[in-house]
C-alpha positions, 0 to 999 in steps of 0.5 A: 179924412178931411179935405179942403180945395185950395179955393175953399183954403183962398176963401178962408184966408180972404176972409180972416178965418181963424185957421192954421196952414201947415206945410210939411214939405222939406226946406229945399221945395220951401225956398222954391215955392212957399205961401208966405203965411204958412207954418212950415214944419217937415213932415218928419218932424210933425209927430216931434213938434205936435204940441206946437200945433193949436187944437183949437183952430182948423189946421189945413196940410199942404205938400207938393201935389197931396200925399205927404200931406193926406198922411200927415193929416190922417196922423192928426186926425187919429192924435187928437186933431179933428179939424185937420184936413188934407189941402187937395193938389197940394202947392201944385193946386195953389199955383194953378188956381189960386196964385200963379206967382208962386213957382210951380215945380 
Protein backbone atom coordinates (compact mmCIF):
# COMPACT_ATOMS: atom_id res chain seq x y z
CA UNK A 1 0.00 0.00 0.00
CA UNK A 2 0.93 3.72 -0.76
CA UNK A 3 1.85 6.13 1.89
CA UNK A 4 2.47 9.80 1.90
CA UNK A 5 3.46 11.81 5.22
CA UNK A 6 1.42 14.80 6.10
CA UNK A 7 4.53 16.90 5.17
CA UNK A 8 4.86 15.05 1.79
CA UNK A 9 0.82 15.96 1.60
CA UNK A 10 1.93 19.95 2.69
CA UNK A 11 4.51 20.05 0.08
CA UNK A 12 1.86 19.14 -2.80
CA UNK A 13 -0.75 21.28 -1.40
CA UNK A 14 1.88 24.51 -1.18
CA UNK A 15 2.92 23.59 -4.50
CA UNK A 16 -0.75 23.41 -6.46
CA UNK A 17 -0.15 19.78 -7.32
CA UNK A 18 -3.09 18.26 -9.00
CA UNK A 19 -4.35 15.86 -6.03
CA UNK A 20 -7.42 14.81 -4.24
CA UNK A 21 -7.51 14.60 -0.24
CA UNK A 22 -10.05 12.38 0.66
CA UNK A 23 -11.22 12.22 4.34
CA UNK A 24 -13.29 9.33 5.23
CA UNK A 25 -14.13 10.08 8.87
CA UNK A 26 -17.65 10.49 10.25
CA UNK A 27 -19.55 14.20 10.47
CA UNK A 28 -18.99 14.65 14.14
CA UNK A 29 -14.63 14.29 13.96
CA UNK A 30 -15.37 16.80 10.56
CA UNK A 31 -17.01 19.47 12.66
CA UNK A 32 -13.99 18.93 15.36
CA UNK A 33 -11.04 18.98 13.21
CA UNK A 34 -11.24 19.55 9.25
CA UNK A 35 -8.76 20.64 6.60
CA UNK A 36 -10.77 22.96 4.58
CA UNK A 37 -10.02 21.72 1.08
CA UNK A 38 -10.61 18.13 1.77
CA UNK A 39 -13.46 16.02 -0.08
CA UNK A 40 -15.37 14.56 2.86
CA UNK A 41 -16.90 11.22 2.23
CA UNK A 42 -17.16 8.64 5.42
CA UNK A 43 -15.49 5.85 5.06
CA UNK A 44 -18.78 3.53 4.76
CA UNK A 45 -20.08 5.24 1.99
CA UNK A 46 -16.35 5.08 -0.05
CA UNK A 47 -17.66 1.99 -1.95
CA UNK A 48 -21.16 3.68 -2.54
CA UNK A 49 -19.96 7.00 -3.99
CA UNK A 50 -16.44 5.55 -6.17
CA UNK A 51 -17.29 7.07 -9.08
CA UNK A 52 -17.08 10.53 -7.63
CA UNK A 53 -13.52 9.81 -6.93
CA UNK A 54 -11.44 10.99 -10.21
CA UNK A 55 -8.93 8.40 -11.37
CA UNK A 56 -6.98 10.60 -13.14
CA UNK A 57 -5.19 12.57 -10.11
CA UNK A 58 -3.34 11.34 -6.75
CA UNK A 59 -6.08 10.44 -4.27
CA UNK A 60 -4.52 10.88 -0.60
CA UNK A 61 -6.85 9.28 2.47
CA UNK A 62 -7.01 10.87 5.62
CA UNK A 63 -8.89 9.77 9.13
CA UNK A 64 -8.08 10.36 12.52
CA UNK A 65 -4.79 8.81 13.43
CA UNK A 66 -4.37 6.08 9.90
CA UNK A 67 -6.44 3.06 10.14
CA UNK A 68 -9.66 3.75 8.37
CA UNK A 69 -7.80 5.48 6.02
CA UNK A 70 -5.08 2.48 5.31
CA UNK A 71 -8.34 0.13 4.60
CA UNK A 72 -9.95 2.66 2.46
CA UNK A 73 -6.94 2.94 0.48
CA UNK A 74 -6.28 -0.63 0.18
CA UNK A 75 -10.07 -0.69 -1.04
CA UNK A 76 -9.06 1.87 -3.87
CA UNK A 77 -6.01 0.27 -4.46
CA UNK A 78 -7.73 -3.15 -5.50
CA UNK A 79 -10.75 -1.11 -7.28
CA UNK A 80 -9.08 0.58 -9.83
CA UNK A 81 -7.33 3.39 -8.07
CA UNK A 82 -3.30 3.05 -7.93
CA UNK A 83 -2.41 6.20 -6.95
CA UNK A 84 -4.44 6.19 -3.60
CA UNK A 85 -2.30 6.38 -0.59
CA UNK A 86 -2.87 6.05 2.79
CA UNK A 87 -1.67 9.84 4.74
CA UNK A 88 0.33 8.41 7.69
CA UNK A 89 -0.86 9.57 11.41
CA UNK A 90 -3.99 10.82 9.97
CA UNK A 91 -5.62 14.21 11.16
CA UNK A 92 -3.63 13.73 14.51
CA UNK A 93 -0.43 13.85 12.00
CA UNK A 94 -1.72 17.08 10.38
CA UNK A 95 -2.02 19.09 13.73
CA UNK A 96 1.19 17.96 15.10
CA UNK A 97 3.40 18.79 12.22
CA UNK A 98 1.83 20.78 9.91
CA UNK A 99 -0.98 22.97 11.29
CA UNK A 100 -1.26 23.36 14.90
CA UNK A 101 -4.59 25.36 14.33
CA UNK A 102 -6.33 22.47 13.69
CA UNK A 103 -7.98 20.95 17.04
CA UNK A 104 -6.25 17.74 17.95
CA UNK A 105 -8.81 15.30 19.45
Amino acid sequence: MNEISVTELAQHHAAGDDFLLLDVREPDEIATAAIPWATVIPMAEVPERIAELPTDKPIYVLCHVGGRSARVTGFLNDNGYPDASNVAGGIRAWTKEVDPSVPDY
